[in-house]
VONUMAR-889413 format. One record per residue (C-alpha): x, y, z; residue number from 1; residue in one letter. Coordinates in steps of 0.05 Angstrom, whole numbers. Last residue first. Layout:
<recs>
> X; Y; Z; NUM; A;
...
</recs>
This chain:
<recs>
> 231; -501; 197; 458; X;
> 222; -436; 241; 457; X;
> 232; -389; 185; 456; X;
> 183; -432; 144; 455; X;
> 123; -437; 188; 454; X;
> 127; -358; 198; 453; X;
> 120; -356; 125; 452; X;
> 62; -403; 113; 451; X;
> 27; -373; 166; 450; X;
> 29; -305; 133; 449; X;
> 14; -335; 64; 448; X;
> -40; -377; 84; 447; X;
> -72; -307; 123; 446; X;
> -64; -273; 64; 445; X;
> -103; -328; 18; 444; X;
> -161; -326; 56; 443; X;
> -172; -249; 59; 442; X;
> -146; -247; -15; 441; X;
> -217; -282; -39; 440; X;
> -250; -221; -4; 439; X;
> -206; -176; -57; 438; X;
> -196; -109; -29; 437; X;
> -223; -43; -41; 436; X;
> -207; 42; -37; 435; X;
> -270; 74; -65; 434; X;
> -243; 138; -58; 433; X;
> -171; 153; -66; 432; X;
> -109; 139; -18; 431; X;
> -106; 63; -38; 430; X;
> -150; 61; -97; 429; X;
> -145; -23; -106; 428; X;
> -114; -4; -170; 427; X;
> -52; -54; -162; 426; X;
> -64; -93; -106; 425; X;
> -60; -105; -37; 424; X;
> -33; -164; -4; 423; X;
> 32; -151; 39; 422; X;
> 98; -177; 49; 421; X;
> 153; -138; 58; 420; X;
> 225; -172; 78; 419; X;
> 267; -118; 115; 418; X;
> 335; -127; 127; 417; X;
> 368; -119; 204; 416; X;
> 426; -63; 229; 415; X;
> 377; -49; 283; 414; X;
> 381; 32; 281; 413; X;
> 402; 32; 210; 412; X;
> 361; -23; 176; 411; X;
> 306; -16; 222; 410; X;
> 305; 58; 211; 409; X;
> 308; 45; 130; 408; X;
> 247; 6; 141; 407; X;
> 209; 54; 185; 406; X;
> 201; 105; 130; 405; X;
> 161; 67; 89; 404; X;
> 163; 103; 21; 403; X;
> 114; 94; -39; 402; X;
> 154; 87; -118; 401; X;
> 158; 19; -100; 400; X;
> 204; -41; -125; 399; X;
> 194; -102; -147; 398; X;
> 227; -180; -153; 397; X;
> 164; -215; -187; 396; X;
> 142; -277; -147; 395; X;
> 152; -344; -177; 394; X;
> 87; -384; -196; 393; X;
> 39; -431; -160; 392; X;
> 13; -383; -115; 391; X;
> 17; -412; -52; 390; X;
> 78; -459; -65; 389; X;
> 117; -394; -104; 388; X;
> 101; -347; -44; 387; X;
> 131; -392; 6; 386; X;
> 193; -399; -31; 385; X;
> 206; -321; -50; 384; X;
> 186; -313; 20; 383; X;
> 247; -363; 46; 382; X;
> 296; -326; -10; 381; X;
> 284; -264; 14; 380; X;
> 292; -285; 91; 379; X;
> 357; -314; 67; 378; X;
> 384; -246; 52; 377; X;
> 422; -240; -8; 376; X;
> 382; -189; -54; 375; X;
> 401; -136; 4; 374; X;
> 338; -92; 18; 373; X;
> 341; -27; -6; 372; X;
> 317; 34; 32; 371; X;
> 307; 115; 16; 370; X;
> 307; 158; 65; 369; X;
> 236; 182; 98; 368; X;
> 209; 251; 112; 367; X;
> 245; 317; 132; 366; X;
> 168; 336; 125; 365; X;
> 131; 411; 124; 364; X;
> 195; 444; 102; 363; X;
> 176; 522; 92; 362; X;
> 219; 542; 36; 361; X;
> 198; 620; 29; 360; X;
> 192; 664; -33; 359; X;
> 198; 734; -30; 358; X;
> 188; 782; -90; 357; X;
> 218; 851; -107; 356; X;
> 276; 814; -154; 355; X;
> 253; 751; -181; 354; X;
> 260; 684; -152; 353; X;
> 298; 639; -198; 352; X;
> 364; 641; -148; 351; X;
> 336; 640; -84; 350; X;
> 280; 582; -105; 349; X;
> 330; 536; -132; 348; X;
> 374; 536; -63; 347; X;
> 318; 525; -26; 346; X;
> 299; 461; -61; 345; X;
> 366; 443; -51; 344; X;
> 373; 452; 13; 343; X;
> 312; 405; 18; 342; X;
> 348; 352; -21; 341; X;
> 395; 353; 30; 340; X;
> 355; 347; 83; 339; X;
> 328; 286; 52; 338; X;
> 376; 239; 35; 337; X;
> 391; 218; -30; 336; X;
> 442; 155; -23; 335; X;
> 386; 106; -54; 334; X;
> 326; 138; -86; 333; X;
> 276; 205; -74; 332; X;
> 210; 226; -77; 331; X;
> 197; 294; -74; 330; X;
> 140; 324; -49; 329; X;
> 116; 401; -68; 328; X;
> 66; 442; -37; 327; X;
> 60; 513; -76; 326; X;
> 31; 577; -44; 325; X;
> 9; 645; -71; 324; X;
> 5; 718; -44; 323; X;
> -5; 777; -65; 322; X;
> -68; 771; -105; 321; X;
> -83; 822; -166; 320; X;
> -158; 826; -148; 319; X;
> -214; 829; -182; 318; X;
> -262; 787; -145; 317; X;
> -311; 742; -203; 316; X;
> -355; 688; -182; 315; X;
> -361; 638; -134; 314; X;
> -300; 627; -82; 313; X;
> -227; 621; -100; 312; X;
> -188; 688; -93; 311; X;
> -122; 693; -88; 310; X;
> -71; 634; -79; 309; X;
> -66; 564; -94; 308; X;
> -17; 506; -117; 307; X;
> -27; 442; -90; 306; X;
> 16; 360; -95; 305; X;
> 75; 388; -143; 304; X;
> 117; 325; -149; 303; X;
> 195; 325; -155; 302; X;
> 222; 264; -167; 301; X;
> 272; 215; -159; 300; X;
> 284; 154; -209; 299; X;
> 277; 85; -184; 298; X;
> 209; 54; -178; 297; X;
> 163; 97; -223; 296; X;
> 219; 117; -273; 295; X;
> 241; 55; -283; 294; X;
> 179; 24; -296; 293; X;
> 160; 88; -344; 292; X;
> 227; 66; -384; 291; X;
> 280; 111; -369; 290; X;
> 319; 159; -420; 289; X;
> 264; 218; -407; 288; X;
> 248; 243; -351; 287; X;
> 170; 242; -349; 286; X;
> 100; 234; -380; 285; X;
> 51; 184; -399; 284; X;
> -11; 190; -443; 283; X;
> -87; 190; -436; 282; X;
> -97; 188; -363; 281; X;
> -142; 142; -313; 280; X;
> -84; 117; -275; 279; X;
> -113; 46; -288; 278; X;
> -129; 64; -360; 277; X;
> -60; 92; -371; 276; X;
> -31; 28; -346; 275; X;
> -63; -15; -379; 274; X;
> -50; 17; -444; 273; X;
> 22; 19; -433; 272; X;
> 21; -67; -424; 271; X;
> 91; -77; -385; 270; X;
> 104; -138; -376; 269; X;
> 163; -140; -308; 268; X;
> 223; -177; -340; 267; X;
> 244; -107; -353; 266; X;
> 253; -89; -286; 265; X;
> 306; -152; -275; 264; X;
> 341; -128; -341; 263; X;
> 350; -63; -322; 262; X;
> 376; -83; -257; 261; X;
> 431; -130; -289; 260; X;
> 446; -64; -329; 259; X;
> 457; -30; -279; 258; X;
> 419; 34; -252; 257; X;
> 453; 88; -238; 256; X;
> 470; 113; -165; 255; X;
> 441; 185; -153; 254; X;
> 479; 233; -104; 253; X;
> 489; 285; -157; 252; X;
> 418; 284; -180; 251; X;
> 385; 338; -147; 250; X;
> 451; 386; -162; 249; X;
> 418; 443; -195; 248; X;
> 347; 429; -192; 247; X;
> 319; 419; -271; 246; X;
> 283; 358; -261; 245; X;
> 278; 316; -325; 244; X;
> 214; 329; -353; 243; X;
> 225; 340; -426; 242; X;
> 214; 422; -425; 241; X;
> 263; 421; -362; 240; X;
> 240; 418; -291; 239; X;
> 243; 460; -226; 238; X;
> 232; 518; -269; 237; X;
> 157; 525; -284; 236; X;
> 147; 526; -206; 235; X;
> 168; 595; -204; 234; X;
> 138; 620; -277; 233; X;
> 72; 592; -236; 232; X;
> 97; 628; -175; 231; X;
> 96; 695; -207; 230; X;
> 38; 689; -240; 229; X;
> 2; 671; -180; 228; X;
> 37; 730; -132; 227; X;
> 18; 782; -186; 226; X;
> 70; 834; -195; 225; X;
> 52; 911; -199; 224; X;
> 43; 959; -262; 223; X;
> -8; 928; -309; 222; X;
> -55; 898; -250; 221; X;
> -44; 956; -202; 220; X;
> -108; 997; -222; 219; X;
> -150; 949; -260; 218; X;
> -130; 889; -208; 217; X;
> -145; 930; -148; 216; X;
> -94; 895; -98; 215; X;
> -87; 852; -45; 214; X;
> -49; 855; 7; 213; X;
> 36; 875; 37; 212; X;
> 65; 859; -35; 211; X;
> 87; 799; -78; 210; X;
> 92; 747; -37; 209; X;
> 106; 673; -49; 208; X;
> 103; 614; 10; 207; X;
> 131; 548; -16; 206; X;
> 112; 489; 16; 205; X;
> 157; 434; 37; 204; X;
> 161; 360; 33; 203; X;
> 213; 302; 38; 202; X;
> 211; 227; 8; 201; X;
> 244; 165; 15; 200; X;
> 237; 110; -38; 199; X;
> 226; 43; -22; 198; X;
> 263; -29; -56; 197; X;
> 260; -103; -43; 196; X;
> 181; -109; -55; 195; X;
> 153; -180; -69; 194; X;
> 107; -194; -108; 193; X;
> 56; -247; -127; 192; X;
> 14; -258; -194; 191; X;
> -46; -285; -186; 190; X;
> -85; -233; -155; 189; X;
> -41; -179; -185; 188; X;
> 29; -150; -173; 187; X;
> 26; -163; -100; 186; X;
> 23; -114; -35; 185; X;
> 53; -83; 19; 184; X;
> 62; -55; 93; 183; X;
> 59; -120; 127; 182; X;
> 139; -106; 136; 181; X;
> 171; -169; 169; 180; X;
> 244; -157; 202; 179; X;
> 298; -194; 208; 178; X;
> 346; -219; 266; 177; X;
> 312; -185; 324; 176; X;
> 334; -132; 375; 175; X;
> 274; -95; 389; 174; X;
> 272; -100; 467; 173; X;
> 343; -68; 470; 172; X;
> 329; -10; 422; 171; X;
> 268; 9; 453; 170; X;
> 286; 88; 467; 169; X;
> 315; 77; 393; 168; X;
> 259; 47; 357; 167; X;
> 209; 102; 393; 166; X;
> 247; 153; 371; 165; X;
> 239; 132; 301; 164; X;
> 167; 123; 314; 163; X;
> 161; 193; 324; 162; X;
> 149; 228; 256; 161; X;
> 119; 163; 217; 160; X;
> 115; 195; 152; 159; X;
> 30; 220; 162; 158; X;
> -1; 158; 134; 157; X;
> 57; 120; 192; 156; X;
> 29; 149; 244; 155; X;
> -14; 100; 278; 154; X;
> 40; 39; 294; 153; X;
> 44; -30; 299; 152; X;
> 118; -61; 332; 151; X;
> 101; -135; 348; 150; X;
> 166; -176; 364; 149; X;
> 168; -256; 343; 148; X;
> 202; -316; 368; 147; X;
> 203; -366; 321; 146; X;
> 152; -428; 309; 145; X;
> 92; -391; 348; 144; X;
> 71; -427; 403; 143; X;
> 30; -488; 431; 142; X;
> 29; -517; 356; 141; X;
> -50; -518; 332; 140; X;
> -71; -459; 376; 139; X;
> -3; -418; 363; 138; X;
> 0; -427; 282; 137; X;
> -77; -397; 283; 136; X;
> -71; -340; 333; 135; X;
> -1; -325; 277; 134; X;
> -42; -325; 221; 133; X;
> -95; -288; 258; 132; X;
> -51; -230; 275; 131; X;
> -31; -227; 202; 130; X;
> -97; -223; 175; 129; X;
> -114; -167; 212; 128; X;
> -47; -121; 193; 127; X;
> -60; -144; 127; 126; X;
> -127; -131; 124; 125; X;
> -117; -63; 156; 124; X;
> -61; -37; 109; 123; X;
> -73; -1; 59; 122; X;
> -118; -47; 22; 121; X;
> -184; -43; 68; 120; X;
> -154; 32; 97; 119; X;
> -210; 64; 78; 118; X;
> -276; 13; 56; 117; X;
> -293; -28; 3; 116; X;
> -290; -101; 3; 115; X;
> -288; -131; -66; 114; X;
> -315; -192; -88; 113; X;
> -376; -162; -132; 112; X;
> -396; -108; -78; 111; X;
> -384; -120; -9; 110; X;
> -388; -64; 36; 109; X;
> -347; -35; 93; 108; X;
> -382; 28; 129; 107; X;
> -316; 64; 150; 106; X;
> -312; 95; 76; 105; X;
> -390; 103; 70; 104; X;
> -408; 78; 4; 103; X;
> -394; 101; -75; 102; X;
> -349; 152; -43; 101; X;
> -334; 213; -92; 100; X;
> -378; 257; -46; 99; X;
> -317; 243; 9; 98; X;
> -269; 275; -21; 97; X;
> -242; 266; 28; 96; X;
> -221; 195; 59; 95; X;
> -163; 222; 105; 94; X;
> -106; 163; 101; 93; X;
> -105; 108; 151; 92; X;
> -73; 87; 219; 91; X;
> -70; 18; 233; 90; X;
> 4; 4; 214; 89; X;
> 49; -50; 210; 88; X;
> 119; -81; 229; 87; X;
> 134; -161; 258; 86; X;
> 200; -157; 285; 85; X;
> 231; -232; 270; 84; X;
> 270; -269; 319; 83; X;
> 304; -338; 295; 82; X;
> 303; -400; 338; 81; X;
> 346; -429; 389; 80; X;
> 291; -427; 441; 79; X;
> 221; -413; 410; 78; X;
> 169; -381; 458; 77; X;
> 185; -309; 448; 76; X;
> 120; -279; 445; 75; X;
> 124; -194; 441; 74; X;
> 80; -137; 434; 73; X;
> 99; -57; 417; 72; X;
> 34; -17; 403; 71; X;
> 39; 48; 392; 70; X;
> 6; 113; 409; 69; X;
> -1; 173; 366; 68; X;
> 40; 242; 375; 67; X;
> 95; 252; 416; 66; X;
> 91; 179; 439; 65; X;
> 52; 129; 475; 64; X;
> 68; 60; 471; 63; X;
> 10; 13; 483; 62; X;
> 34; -63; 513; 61; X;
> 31; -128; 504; 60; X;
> 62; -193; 526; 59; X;
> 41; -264; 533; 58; X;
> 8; -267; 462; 57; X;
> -51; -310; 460; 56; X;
> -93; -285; 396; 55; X;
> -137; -246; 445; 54; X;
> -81; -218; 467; 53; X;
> -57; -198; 403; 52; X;
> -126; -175; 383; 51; X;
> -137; -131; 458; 50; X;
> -76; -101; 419; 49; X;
> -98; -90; 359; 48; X;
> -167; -63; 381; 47; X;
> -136; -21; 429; 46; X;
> -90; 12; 385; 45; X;
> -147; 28; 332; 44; X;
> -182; 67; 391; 43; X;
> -123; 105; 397; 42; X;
> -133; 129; 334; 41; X;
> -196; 137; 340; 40; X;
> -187; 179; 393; 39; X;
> -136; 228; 356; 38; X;
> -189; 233; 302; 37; X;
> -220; 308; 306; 36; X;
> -140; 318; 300; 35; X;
> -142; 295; 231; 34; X;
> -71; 262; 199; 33; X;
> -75; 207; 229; 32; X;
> -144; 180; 204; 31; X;
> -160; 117; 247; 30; X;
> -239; 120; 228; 29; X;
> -257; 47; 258; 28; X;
> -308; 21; 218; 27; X;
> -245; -25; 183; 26; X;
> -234; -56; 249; 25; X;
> -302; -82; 259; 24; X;
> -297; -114; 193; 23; X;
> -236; -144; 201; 22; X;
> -266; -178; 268; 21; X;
> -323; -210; 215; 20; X;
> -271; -239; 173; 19; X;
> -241; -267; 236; 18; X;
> -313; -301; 256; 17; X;
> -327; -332; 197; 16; X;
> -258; -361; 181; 15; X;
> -253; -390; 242; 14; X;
> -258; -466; 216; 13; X;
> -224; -451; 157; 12; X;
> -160; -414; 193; 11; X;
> -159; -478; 245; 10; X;
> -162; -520; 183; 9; X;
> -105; -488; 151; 8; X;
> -72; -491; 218; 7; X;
> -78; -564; 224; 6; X;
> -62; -588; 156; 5; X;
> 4; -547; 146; 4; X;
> 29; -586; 210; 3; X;
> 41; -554; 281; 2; X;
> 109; -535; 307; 1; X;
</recs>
């Protein structure tokens, strides 16, 4: 095991050149969720792992699947130590719309401390820094200090729809005794996190029709109904007038919070105006009885993401349109699962649809379930250590309002906890334009990841 001393200077000394690989990696357009992109995609799985081998991992390997390859890498070089399943992603949201760019997405730039580029925060630097950490703890001690399993994947922007396969087909080469999610990020650049709750999530699109085509809106208009109107009224009921949502049994399965867990969100500040500013808004909004921390990390929702139908280009068309669409995600909490939730949905629009008018539930994403990570766990407790040396304070004990479906698939195909660490922060744009990250974190991730590893082996 090498010394603190040694692989911080290793990381110094190759500063230079690893920045520059993260670079590289972030002009890669790894977009999962556009076809034109499928070979970038794979491209992003040979960069990380000719990077693994690069970094001197013995074995390596690209997993293809149903959809987007993965890469599954292992170096198990510590007898009698612990085994820890590394977890990431290299696949990135789509980057439209694109005028709103300040720069070229996969053309990183520098401006005041901040690299800008897709997929900078969420999660290439991490994934990146993380490899290094571990090149770094390798060259200056012969091998890792515990034995560590490398599953990166490309489809986790679009809910990871095959890598639970993949987890089971690979059961026996994944068995570990916790895993590492890179998928993450800390409260500020001072302030670290760490994340011991995800919500799942489902999808589906309602499909409304009001007749077999279009009509004249002057001669059907007053006597016929309109697939827009319609919908809205639709969509109108899934909540009450204070926001609480209004689907007949969607909270059934919900556990309340405690009041121990009250208190540990409400040692979180809280500044309202902050907040609004960040989200760009002029007020908040939502079920009411929970504070907006509470409400954001462990109440479910349900989130209308598009609503369109009839006619959208330049000008006037009068038309009364016959049909209209609605795409709705909800994000749910612990013991929700998401084909039930979808039942439900289905279940609401059958009975508030109006007579004369269809209205189809067409599921686009079973999704994620929810995970928790067990306050217990001794891996907690080791980050919680590591973090508090680096930083210099005690990391807040948060939650996300994001899913990461793979975590609750560790937890019940592997029966292991998942510890996230990861280093972007809050209002780095993740999923808008302009999405950044702090050059100053670069140095301090790859500390943090080394630090880590370090620890499980002492």
């Amino acid at each position: 095991m090498s010394s603190r001393k040694s692989w911080k200077n290793y990381l110094d000394d190759h500063h230079d050149r690893d920045f520059a690989e993260l670079i590289d990696f972030l002009k890669i357009p790894s977009v999962s969720t556009s076809p034109e992109h499928k070979d970038d995609v794979a491209a992003a799985a040979t960069w990380v792992a000719n990077r693994l081998i690069a970094a001197g991992v013995p074995e390596v390997e690209i997993l293809q699947s149903k959809g987007h390859p993965n890469v599954l890498a292992k170096w198990h070089a510590a007898p009698g130590k612990s085994t820890v399943l590394v977890y990431g992603h290299y696949d990135v949201q789509p980057v439209d719309p694109l005028n709103l760019w300040e720069s070229d997405p996969f053309n990183p730039e520098i401006r005041n401390g901040l690299i800008y580029a897709r997929g900078v925060a969420d999660m290439k630097t991490n994934l990146a820094t993380l490899i290094q950490a571990v090149e770094a703890l390798a060259q200056t001690g012969g091998a890792p200090p515990v034995n560590l399993t490398f599953l990166f994947e490309g489809e986790e922007e679009i809910g990871s729809p095959n890598l639970a396969d993949v987890v089971v087909a690979q059961k026996d080469r994944l068995g570990c005794d916790v895993a590492l999610s890179a998928d993450g990020g800390m409260a500020s650049s001072e302030q670290p996190a760490l994340c011991v709750g995800l919500k799942g999530i489902c999808a589906v699109q309602i499909d409304l029709t009001t007749s077999s085509t279009d009509l004249h809106s002057g001669s059907y208009g007053a006597a016929v109904p309109n697939a827009i109107q319609t919908l809205v009224k639709l969509a109108d009921t899934f909540h009450d007038e204070k926001g609480k949502v209004a689907v007949e049994g969607f909270y059934d399965s919900v556990i309340e919070l405690t009041d121990a867990e009250k208190a540990e969100f409400a040692e979180i500040p809280y500044d309202a105006a902050a907040f609004m500013d960040e989200a760009g808004v002029s007020s908040v909004w939502g079920e009411p009885g929970y504070t907006v921390t509470e409400r954001r990390w462990a109440r479910p929702t349900v989130d209308f993401n598009g609503i369109w139908g009839g006619f959208q280009g330049t000008g006037t068309k009068t038309v009364t349109p016959a049909e209209a669409h609605l795409k709705i995600t909800c994000r749910l909490v612990v013991d929700q699962q998401p084909e039930h939730i979808i039942d439900l949905l289905q279940a609401h629009v059958d009975k508030h649809c109006p007579q004369g008018v269809t209205a189809k539930v067409v599921v686009q994403e079973t999704g994620a379930r929810p995970y928790s990570l067990d306050r217990s766990s001794p891996t907690l407790k080791t980050a919680i250590e590591v973090l508090e040396d680096v930083y210099d304070c005690k990391p807040w004990i948060v939650r996300s309002g994001g899913s990461v479906p793979i975590t609750e698939v560790f937890q019940r195909e592997l029966g292991v906890e998942t510890v996230t660490i990861g280093f972007g922060l809050p209002g780095s744009r993740v999923h808008a334009p302009n999405e950044w990250f702090r050059a100053s974190d670069f140095d301090r991730a790859r500390e943090v990841y080394a630090a880590f590893f370090n620890a499980l082996g002492e």
